[in-house]
VEXDREN-2710 file (C-alpha; in Angstrom, 1 decimal):
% VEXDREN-2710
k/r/px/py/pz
1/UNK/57.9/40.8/3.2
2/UNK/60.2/43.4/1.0
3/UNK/63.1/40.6/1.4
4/UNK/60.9/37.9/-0.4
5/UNK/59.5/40.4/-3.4
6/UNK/62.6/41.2/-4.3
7/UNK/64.2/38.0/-4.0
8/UNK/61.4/36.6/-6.2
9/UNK/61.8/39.3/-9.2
10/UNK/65.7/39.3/-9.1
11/UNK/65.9/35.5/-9.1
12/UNK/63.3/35.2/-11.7
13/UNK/65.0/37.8/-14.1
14/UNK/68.3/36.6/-13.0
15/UNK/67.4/33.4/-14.7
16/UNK/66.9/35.1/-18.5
17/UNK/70.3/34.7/-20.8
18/UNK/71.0/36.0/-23.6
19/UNK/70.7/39.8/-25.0
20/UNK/69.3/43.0/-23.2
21/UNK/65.9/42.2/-21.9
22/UNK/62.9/44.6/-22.0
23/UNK/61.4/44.3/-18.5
24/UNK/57.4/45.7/-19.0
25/UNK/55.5/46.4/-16.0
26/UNK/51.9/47.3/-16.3
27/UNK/49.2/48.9/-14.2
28/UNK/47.9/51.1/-12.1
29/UNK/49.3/53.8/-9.5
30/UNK/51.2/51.4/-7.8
31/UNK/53.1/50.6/-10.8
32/UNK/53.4/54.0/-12.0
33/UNK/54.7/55.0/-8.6
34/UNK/57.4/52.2/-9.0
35/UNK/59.1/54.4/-11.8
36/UNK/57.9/58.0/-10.4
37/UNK/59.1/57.6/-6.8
38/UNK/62.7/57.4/-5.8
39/UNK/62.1/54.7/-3.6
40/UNK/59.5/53.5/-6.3
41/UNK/60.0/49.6/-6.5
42/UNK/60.6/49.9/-10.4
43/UNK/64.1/51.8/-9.5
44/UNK/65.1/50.0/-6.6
45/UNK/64.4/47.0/-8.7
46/UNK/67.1/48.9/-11.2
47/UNK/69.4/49.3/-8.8
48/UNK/69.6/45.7/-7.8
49/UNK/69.8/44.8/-11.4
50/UNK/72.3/44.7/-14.3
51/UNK/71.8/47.5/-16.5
52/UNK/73.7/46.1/-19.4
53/UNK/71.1/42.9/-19.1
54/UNK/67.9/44.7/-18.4
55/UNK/65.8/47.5/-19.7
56/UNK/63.1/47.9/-17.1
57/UNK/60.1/50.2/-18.6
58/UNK/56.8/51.1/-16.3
59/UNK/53.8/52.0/-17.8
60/UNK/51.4/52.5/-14.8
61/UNK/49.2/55.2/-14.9
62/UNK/47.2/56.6/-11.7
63/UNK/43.3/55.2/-11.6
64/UNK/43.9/52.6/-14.3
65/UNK/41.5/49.2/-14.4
66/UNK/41.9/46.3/-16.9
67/UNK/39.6/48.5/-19.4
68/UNK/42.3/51.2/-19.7
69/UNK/44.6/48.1/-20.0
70/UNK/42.8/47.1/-22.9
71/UNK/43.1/50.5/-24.4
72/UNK/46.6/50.9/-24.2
73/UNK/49.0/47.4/-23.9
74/UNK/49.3/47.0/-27.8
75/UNK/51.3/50.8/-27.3
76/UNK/52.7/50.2/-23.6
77/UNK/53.5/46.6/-24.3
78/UNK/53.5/44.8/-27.2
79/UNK/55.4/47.7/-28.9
80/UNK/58.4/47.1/-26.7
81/UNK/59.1/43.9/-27.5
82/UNK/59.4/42.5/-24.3
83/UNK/61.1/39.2/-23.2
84/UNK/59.0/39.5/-19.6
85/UNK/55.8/41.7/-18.3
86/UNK/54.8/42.1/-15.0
87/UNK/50.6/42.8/-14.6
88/UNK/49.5/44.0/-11.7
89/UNK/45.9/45.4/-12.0
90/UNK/42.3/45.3/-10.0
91/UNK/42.7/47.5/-6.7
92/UNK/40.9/50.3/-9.0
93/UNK/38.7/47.6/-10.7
94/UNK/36.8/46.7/-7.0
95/UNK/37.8/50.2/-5.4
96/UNK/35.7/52.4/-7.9
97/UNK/33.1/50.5/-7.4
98/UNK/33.2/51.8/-3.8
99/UNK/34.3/55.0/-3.5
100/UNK/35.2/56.6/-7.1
101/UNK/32.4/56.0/-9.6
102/UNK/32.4/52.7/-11.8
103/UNK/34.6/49.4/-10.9
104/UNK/35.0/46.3/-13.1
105/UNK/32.5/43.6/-13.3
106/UNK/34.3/40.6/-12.8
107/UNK/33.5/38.7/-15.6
108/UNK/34.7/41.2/-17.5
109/UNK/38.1/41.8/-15.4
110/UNK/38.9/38.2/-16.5
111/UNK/37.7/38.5/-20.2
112/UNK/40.3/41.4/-19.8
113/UNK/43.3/39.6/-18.9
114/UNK/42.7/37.0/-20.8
115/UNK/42.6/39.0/-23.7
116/UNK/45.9/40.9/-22.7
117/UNK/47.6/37.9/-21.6
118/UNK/46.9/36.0/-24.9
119/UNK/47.9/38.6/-27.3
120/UNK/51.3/38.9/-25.2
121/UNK/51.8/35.3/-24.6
122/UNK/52.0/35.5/-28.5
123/UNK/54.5/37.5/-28.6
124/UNK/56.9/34.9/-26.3
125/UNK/57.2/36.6/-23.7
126/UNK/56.9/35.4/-20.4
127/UNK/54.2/36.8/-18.5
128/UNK/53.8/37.2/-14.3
129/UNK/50.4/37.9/-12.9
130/UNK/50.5/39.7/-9.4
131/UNK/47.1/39.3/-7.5
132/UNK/45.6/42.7/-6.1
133/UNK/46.6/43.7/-2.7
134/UNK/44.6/45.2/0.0
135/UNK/42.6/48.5/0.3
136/UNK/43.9/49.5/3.8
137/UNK/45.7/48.2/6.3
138/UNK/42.9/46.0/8.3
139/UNK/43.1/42.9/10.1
140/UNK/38.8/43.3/10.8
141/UNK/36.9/45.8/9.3
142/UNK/34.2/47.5/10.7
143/UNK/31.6/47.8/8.9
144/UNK/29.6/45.4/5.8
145/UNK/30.7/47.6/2.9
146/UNK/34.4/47.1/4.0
147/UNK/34.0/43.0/4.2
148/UNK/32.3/43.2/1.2
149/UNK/35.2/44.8/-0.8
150/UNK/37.6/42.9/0.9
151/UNK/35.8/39.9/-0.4
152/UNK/35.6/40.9/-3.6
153/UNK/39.6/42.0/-3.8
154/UNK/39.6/38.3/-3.1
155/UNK/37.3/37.1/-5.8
156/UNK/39.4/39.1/-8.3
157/UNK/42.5/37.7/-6.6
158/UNK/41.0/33.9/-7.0
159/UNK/40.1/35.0/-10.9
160/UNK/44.4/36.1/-11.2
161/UNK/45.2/32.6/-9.8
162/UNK/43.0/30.9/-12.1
163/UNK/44.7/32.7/-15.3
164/UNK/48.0/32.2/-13.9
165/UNK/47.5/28.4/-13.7
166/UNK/45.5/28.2/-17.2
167/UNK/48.4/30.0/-18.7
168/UNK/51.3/28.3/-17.1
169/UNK/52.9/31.6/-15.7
170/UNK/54.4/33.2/-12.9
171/UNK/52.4/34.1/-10.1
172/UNK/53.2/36.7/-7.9
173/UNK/50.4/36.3/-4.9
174/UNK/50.8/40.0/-3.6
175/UNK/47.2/39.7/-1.4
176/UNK/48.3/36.8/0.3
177/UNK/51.9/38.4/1.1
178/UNK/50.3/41.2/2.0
179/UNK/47.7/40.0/3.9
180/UNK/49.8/38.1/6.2
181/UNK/52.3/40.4/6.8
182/UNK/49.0/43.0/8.1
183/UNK/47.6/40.0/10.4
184/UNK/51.2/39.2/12.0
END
């Protein structure tokens, strides 16, 4: 599964010309993770990568949804400039809902985006939408709250689709990768 993520991001960013390119990824833990970990997938990304072609700059933060999204891309984003931005966001959006306090409705979740992937689109950049991924590690679950969330992580999945194809960008179907790699 890692072979085909990275293969993916390298080939896509691989395929940019020109000057330096600023290289936004935005999100949650898991993206803030990418950049705090040494393994994090934001620096092995760097690794792989060209620094004189790339300027790769994370802006996850632990807990986030796509209302803390809205608070801060015009700062995290749209002030860098960037040429591409990765958005991965929604685990937290269905997971608080459960377990934490207050989720995201999902009609708001894709009012969200929308909103964020307009005002970037705007800009030029290119944009790739990565579907949430799983909560857990199950192939069944065991009990009706746990089908529940998982069918709601793929509601909010379906609702990333949807934008990716209105938008014509890059889709980067993370629940189904990792969904299949759990079952096999």
């Amino acid at each position: 599964m890692k072979k085909y993520l990275w293969l993916f991001i390298i080939i896509f960013m691989s395929s940019c010309n020109g000057n330096k390119k600023q290289v936004v990824f935005l999100g949650d833990s898991i993206t803030e993770e990418g950049r705090t970990l040494e393994l994090g997938f934001i620096n092995l990304l760097e690794e792989s990568l060209d620094s004189e072609k790339f300027n790769l700059i994370g802006k996850g933060i632990s807990g986030d949804k796509v209302s803390d999204l809205l608070v801060r891309y015009e700062n995290d984003v749209l002030a860098q400039n960037p040429d591409i931005v990765f958005i991965y966001i929604g685990i937290n959006d269905v997971w608080h809902s459960y377990d934490v306090g207050k989720g995201s409705d999902i009609d708001f979740y894709e009012k969200g985006l929308r909103k964020i992937i307009t005002d970037i689109k705007k800009r030029g950049a290119k944009i790739i939408l990565c579907t949430p991924t799983v909560i857990g590690e199950r192939v069944t679950f065991e009990d009706e709250l746990e089908v529940k969330r998982d069918q709601e992580l793929d509601a909010f999945s379906g609702v990333v689709r949807n934008l990716a194809s209105e938008f014509n960008t890059e889709l980067l179907d993370l629940r189904t990768i990792f969904k299949d790699y759990i079952a096999e």
